[in-house]
C-alpha positions in Angstrom: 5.0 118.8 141.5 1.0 119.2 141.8 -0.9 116.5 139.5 -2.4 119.3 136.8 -5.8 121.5 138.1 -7.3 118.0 139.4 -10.7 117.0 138.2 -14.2 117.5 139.3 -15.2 114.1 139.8 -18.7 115.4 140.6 -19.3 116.4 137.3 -17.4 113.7 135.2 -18.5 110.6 136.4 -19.0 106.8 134.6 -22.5 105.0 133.4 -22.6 102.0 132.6 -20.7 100.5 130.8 -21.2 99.2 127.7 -19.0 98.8 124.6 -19.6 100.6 121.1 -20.8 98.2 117.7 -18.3 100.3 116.1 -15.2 101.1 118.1 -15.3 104.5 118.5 -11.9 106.6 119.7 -12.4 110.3 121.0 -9.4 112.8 120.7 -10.6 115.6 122.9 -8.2 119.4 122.5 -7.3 122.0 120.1 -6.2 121.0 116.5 -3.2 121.6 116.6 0.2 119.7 114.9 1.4 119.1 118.4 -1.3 117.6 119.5 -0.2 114.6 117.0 -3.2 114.7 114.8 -1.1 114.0 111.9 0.1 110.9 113.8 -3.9 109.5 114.7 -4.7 110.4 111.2 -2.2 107.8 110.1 -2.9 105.8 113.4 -6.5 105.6 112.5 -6.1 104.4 108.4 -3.4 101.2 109.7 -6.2 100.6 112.3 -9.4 99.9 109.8 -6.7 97.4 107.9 -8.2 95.3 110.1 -11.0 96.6 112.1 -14.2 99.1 111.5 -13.1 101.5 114.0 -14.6 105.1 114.0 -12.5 108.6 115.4 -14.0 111.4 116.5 -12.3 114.9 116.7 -14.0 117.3 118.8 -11.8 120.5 119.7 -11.5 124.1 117.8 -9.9 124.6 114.3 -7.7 127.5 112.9 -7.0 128.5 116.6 -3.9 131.1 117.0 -1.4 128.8 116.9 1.9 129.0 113.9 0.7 125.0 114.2 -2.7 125.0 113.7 -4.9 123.1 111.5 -6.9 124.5 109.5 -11.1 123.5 108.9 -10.4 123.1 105.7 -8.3 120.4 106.3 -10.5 119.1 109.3 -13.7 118.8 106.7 -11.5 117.3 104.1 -10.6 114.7 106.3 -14.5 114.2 107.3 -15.7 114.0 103.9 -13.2 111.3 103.0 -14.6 109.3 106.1 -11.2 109.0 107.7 -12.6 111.0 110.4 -16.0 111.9 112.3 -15.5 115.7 113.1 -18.0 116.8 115.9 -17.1 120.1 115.9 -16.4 122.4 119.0 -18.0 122.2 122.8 -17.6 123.8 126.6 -19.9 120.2 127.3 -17.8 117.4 126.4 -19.6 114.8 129.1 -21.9 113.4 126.2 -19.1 113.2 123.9 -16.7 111.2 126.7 -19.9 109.1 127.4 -20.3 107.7 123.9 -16.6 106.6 123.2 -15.1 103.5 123.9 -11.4 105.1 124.5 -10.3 108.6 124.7 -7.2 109.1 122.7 -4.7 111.7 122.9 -1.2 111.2 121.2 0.6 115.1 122.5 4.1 115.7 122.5 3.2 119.4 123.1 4.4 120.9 126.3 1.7 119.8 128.2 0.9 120.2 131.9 -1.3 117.2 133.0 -4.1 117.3 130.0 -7.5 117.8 131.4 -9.0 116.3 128.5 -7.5 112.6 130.0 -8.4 113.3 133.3 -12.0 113.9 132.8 -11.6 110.7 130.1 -10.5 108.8 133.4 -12.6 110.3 135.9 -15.7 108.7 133.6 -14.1 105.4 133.4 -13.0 105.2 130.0 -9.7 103.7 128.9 -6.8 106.2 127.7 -4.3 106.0 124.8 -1.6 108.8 125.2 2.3 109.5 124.8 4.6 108.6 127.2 5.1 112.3 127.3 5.9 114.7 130.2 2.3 115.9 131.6 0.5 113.3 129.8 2.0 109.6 130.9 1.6 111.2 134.7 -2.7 110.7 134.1 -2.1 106.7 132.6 -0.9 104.1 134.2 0.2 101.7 132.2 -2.0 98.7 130.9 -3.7 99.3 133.9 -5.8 102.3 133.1 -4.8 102.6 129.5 -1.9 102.3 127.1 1.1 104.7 126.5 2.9 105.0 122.9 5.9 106.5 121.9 5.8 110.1 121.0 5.7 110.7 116.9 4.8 107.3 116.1 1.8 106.4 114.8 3.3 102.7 114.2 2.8 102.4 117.5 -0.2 104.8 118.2 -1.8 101.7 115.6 -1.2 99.3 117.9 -1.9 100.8 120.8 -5.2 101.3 119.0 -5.6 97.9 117.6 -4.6 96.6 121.4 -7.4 98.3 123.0 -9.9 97.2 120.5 -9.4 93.4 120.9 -9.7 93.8 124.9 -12.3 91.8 125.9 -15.3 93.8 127.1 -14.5 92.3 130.4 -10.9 93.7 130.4 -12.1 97.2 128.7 -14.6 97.7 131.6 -11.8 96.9 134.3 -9.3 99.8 132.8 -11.8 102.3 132.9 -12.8 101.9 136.2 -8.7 101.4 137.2 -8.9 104.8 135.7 -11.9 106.5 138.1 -10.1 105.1 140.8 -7.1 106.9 140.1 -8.5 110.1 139.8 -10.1 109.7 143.1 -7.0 108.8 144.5 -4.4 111.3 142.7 -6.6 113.7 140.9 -9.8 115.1 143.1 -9.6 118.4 142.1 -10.1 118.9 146.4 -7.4 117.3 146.8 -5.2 119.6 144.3 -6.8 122.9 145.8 -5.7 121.5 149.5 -2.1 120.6 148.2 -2.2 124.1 146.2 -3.1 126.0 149.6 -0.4 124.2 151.6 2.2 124.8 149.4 1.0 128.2 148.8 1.2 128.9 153.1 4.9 127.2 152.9 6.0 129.8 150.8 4.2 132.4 152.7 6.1 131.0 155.9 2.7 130.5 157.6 
């Protein structure tokens, strides 16, 4: 099994770090049901219980999906402050760069998500299910956390968990996350394992 298309790690690569006022989570991908945005939605509300913590949505609405979620819904949610909707991008480097945890809670039928993988590759910590396709980019409490899929109970505290890392701790993870994209992910080292499998078959 080939980790996913790899990662450019030329492209998606850490600053310094340095830790939001406000908490902020990222969720990265197409609005889709899937994609458990109902669950962060919910996630997100049990969070500011106890902590000013802000989430950002940045991905397309009313895409062609039976699924999908619709702008109307997306701006609702904006308006009432539950969210921080940041509309739609082919750049998503800035937006990575200005999170504190990239958080993606799929149970759809994922291959390896690229949105975690360039999330890693620039150091910051992940929060995703332990899913096929996505658990394969996380290890876990190393270089973020894994919750279980449909739950935003535990998406919460997951969540909450990341937040009360010390900055110390938060800084560690992410770069435990570079390190394993440079090690399982390089997008050179997926094209290389892609062409060798690819001249096995071929009988060469």
């Amino acid at each position: 099994i080939l980790p996913g298309s790899g990662v450019d790690l030329k492209k998606f690569q850490p600053s310094k770090f340095r830790r939001n006022e406000v908490f902020t989570f990222l969720f990265l991908g197409r609005l889709i049901r899937e994609k458990g945005i109902f669950e962060l939605i919910e996630a997100i509300q049990k969070v500011r219980e106890k902590y000013n913590a802000e989430l950002r949505i940045l991905g397309f609405t009313d895409v062609d999906n039976l699924t999908a979620i619709s702008k109307k819904e997306v701006q609702n949610w904006h308006d009432k402050g539950i969210i921080r909707y940041m509309g739609f991008t082919d750049n998503v480097c800035e937006y990575i760069l200005d999170c504190d945890c990239v958080v993606l809670p799929s149970y759809y039928g994922e291959g390896v998500p690229k949105s975690l993988l360039e999330a890693a590759s620039m150091a910051k910590p992940i929060i995703t299910t332990d899913h096929i396709g996505c658990k394969e980019a996380v290890d876990d409490g190393i270089t973020g956390f894994l919750c279980s899929v449909k739950n935003s109970d535990d998406l919460a505290d997951k969540m909450l968990k990341m937040i009360e890392l010390p900055d110390e701790e938060l800084e560690i993870m992410g770069k435990n996350g570079r390190k394993k994209m440079e090690n399982e992910f390089d997008e050179e080292i997926v094209i290389s394992e892609n062409i060798k499998q690819i001249k096995k078959l071929i009988g060469e």
